[in-house]
Every structure is written in structure tokens, then in C-alpha cells.
N, C-alpha and C positions, 0 to 999 in steps of 0.2 A: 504494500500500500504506500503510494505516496504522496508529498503535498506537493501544489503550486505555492511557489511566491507570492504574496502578499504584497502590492504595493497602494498606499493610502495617499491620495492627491490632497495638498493642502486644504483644499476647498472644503472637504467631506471631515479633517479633522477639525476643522475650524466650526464646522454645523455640529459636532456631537458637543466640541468645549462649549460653544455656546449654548446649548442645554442642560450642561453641566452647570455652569456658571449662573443662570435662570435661576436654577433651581437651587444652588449654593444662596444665592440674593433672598431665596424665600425661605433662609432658614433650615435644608433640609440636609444638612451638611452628606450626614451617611448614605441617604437619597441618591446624591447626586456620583459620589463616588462609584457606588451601586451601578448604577445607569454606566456610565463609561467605562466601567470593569467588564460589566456583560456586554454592551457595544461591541468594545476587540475584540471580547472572546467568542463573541457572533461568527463577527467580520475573519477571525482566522479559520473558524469550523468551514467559512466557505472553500478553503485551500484542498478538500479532501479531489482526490484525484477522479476518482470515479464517479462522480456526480459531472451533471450537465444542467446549465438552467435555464430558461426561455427566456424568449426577447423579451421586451418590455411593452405593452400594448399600448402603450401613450405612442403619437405617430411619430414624433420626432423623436424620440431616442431609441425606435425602432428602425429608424432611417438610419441612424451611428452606429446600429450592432448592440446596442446596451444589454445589457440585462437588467431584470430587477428581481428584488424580491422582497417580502415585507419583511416588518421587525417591529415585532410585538404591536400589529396592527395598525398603529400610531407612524411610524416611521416608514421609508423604504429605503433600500439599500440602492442605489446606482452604480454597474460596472460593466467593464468590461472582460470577456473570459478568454481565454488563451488559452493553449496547450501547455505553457510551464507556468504561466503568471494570471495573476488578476489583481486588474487595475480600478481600485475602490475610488468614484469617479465625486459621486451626489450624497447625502444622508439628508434627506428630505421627509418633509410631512406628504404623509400619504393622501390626503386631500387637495396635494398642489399638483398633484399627478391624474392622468387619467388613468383609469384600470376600468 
């Protein structure tokens, strides 16, 4: 069994700290830790080699190749998948998406 590479685009670490940081603002210290611990530990479960994921049904980041998938129904994940790598692209609210 083995894993691809994991690489995290500025943009997509930048949407999870700022969730983080929301939610550090409201007090929720352990909250918020919580949330960004599970986050990567998501985003690296994607690395497993034998999985494959479908495009994204929104039109334009079907037109890039993207993939998507949810996370924890709140969020989606934006990427691109490769044979050695995956390219962690968006971490968006799932509402901003079409599905």
C-alpha cells in the first residue's frame, strides 16, 4: 500500500487558519485546535493510493480537473489528483459550491 504526496496550496491553509482563528476569537480555544488537527488528518487520509475521487460537479472546477469532496458536510475539500501527488487546491464552505 502506498501514499501520494500531499501538497497544501497557500490559499487552502490560509481558509482552514482562518477558521481556526474565528473560532479561537469566540472563545473556543480546544475547538478550534480540534478542527485543524482533524482538517490535516483528513486532508493526508486523502494520500491513500488506491482510492480515486470524482470531478467536482460545480462547472468550472470540472473544466480544471478538480476534484472535490466534503468534510464534515460544512466544508469541501478542492484538489487536484495525480498519480504520485495531490494538490490540496480550495477548503471552502460547501454552500459556495454547486453540488
Amino acid at each position: 500500500m502506498g501514499f501520494r504526496k500531499i501538497t497544501i496550496r497557500e490559499s487552502a491553509a490560509e481558509s482552514i487558519a482562518a477558521i481556526s482563528w474565528f473560532l479561537e476569537g469566540e472563545g473556543l480555544l480546544a475547538t478550534a485546535e480540534k478542527f485543524t488537527d482533524d482538517a490535516y488528518d483528513f486532508i493526508t487520509k486523502l494520500a491513500d493510493e488506491r482510492k480515486r475521487y470524482r470531478t467536482c460537479r460545480d462547472p468550472e472546477r470540472d473544466l480544471m480537473g478538480y476534484k472535490c469532496i466534503p468534510y464534515k458536510k460544512k466544508y469541501t475539500i478542492v484538489f487536484i489528483e495525480l498519480e504520485t501527488e495531490i494538490i490540496i487546491c480550495e477548503f471552502v464552505l460547501s454552500r459556495k459550491i454547486y453540488w
